[in-house]
C-alpha positions in Angstrom: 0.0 0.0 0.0 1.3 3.1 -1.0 1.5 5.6 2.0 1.3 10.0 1.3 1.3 12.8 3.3 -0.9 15.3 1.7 -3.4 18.1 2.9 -6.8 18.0 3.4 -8.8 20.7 2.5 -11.4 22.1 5.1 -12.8 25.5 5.9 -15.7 27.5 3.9 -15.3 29.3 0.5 -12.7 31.2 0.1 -11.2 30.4 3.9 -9.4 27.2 3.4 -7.4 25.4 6.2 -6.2 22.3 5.9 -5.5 19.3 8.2 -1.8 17.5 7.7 -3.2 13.8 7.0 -1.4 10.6 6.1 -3.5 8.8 4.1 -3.5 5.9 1.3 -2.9 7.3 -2.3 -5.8 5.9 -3.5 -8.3 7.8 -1.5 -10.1 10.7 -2.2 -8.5 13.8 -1.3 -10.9 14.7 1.5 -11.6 11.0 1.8 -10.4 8.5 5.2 -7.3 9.3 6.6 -4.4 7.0 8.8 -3.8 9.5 11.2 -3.9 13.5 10.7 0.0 14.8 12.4 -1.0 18.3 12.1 -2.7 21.9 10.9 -2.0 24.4 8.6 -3.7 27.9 8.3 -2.7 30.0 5.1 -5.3 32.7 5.8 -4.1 34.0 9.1 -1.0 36.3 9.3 1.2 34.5 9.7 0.5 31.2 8.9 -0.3 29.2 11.5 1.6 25.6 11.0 1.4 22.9 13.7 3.3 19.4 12.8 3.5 16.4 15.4 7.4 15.9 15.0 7.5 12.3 16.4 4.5 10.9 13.9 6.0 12.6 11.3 9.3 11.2 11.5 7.8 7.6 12.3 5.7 8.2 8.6 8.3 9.3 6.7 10.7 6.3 8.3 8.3 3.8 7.2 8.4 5.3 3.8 5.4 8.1 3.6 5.8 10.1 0.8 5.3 13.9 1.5 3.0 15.6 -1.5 4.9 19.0 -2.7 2.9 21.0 -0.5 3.7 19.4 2.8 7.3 18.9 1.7 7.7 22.8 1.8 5.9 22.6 5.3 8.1 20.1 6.8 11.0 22.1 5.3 10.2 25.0 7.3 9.2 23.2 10.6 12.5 21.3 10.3 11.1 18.0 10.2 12.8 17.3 6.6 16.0 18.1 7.3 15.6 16.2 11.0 14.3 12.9 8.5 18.0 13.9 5.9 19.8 13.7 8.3 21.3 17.1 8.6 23.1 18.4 12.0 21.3 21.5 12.6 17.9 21.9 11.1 15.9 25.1 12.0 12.5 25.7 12.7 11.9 28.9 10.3 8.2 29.2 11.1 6.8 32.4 12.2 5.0 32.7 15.2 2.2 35.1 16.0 3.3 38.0 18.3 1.6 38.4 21.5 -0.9 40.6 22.3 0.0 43.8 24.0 -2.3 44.3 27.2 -4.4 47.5 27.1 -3.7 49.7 29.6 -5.6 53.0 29.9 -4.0 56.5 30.5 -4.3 57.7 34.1 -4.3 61.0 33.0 -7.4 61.4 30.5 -10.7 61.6 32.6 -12.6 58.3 32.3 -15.7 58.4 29.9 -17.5 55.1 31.6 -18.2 54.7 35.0 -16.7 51.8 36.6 -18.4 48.7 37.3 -17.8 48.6 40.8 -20.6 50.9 41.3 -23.6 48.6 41.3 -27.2 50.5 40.5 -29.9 50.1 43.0 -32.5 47.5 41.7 -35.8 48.9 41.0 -37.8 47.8 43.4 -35.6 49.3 46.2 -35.5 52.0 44.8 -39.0 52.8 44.3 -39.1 51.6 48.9 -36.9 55.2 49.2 -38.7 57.3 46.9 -41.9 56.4 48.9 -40.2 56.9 52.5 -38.9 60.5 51.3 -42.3 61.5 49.9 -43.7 60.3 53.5 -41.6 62.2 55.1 -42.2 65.3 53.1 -45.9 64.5 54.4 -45.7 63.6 57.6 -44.9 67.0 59.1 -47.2 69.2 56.8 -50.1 66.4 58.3 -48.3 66.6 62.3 -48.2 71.2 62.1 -52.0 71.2 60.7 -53.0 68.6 63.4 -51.2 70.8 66.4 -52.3 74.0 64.7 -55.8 72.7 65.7 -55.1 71.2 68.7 -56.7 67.8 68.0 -54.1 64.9 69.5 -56.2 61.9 67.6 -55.9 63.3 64.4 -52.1 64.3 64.9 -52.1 60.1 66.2 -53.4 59.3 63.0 -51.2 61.5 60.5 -47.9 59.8 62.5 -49.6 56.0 61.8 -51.3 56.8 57.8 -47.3 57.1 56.4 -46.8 53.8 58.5 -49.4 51.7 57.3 -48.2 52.9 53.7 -45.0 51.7 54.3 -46.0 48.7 55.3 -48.0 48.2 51.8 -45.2 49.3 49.9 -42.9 46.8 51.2 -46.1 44.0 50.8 -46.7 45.1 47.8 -42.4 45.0 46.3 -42.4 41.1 46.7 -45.2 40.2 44.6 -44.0 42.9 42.3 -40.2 41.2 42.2 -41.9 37.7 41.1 -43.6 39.2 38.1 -40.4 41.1 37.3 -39.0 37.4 37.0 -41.5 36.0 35.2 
């Protein structure tokens, strides 16, 4: 049986990559593979190539041949001249940089606030907007009630913004659960 190392083709349209493969020479070119030893990406910058050294040196000891294509990969990974023989093969292969971390200037003013800051839910919200406007209330209701001299009815202005707050907070459950819903 004869043996090849060839690509297979993968990717969309027009944004091939392809999957190092040994496979039998008979076989399709997309078709079943032996065992896939690596990757190669033309499209990225650079060109992302990945080769298992030790499977490929075991296929091309058993006598794989290498299409043109991966011969030029192996070339520049070093595997080829590793498999010749030669003393000192290189690895010429570019490798992507890494990214630089972004790291804002202290000394412009910063547009966004920061996260750390956590917004007040609505529901509590709308507790303290109640309590201030009962308290704006209560003392209007308490000065009428002493201007007049009448004790029950300065009783009851002190208990009306307490039963309302008692609502309110009945009331902020029931709306929570349909705020879930």
């Amino acid at each position: 049986m004869a043996v090849k190392i060839r690509l297979k083709r993968m990717g969309k349209i027009r944004a091939p990559y392809y999957r190092i493969v040994v496979a039998d020479s008979r076989t399709k070119r997309d078709g079943r593979v032996i065992e896939e030893i690596g990757k190669y990406h033309p499209t990225e910058e650079p060109s992302l190539i990945e080769v298992d050294s030790a499977r490929a040196q075991y296929w091309l000891g058993v006598g794989a041949q290498p299409s043109e294509q991966v011969a030029a990969l192996l070339k520049l990974t070093g595997d080829w001249g590793i498999f010749k023989g030669e003393k000192n093969p290189k690895n010429t292969v570019k490798l992507k940089e890494a990214k630089v971390p972004f790291v804002a200037d202290e000394k412009k003013k910063a547009v966004l606030k920061p996260k750390t800051e956590a917004p007040e839910p609505k529901a509590e919200a709308k507790k303290t907007e109640k309590a201030e406007k009962a308290a704006d209330e209560k003392p209007a209701d308490e000065t009428a009630a002493a201007a007049t001299g009448d004790d029950q009815a300065a009783d009851a202005a002190v208990e009306a913004p307490v039963a309302e707050e008692t609502a309110a907070t009945e009331e902020a459950p029931a709306d929570a659960a349909a705020d879930k819903a």
